[in-house]
N, C-alpha and C positions, 0 to 999 in steps of 0.2 A: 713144570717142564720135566721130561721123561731124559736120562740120561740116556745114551748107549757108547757103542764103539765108535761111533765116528761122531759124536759130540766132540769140539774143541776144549781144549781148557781154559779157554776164554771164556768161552759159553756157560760152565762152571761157574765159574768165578762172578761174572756177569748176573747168572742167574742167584745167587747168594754168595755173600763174602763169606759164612758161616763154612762152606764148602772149601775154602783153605785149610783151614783146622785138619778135615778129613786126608786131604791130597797129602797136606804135610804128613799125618799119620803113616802114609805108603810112599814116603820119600821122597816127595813132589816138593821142590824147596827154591827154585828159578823163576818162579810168576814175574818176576821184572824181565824175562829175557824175552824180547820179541819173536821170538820159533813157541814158545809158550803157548802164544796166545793164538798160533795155527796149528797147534798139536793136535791129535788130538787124542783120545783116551787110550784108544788101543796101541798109540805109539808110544804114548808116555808110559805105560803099565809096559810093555814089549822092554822099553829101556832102563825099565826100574826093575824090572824081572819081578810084575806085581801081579798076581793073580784075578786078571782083568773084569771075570764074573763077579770076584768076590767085593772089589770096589766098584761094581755099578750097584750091586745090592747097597753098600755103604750110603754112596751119594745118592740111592734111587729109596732111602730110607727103607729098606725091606729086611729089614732083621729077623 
């Protein structure tokens, strides 16, 4: 599965547990809160103040 901005964090998560690691990396630390798991990328990076391109590369493995 191809990340983007309007992937949820559920979807993440869902799609590999391994993708926690990462999210926590960029401050992503609430996976139990139910708004979580309808976030979705470009919200949670907007509120983390995380540079949204730079963790879709991360989780879209494109180093």
């Amino acid at each position: 599965m191809k990340f983007n901005k309007d992937t949820t964090i559920g979807e993440v998560l869902k799609a590999d547990k391994k993708n926690a690691e990462i999210l926590q990396g960029f401050g992503f630390h609430c996976f139990g809160c139910p708004m979580s798991q309808m976030e979705t990328l470009e919200e949670g990076a907007e509120v983390h103040e995380v540079d949204l391109d730079f963790l879709l590369k991360k989780l879209n493995k494109e180093d």
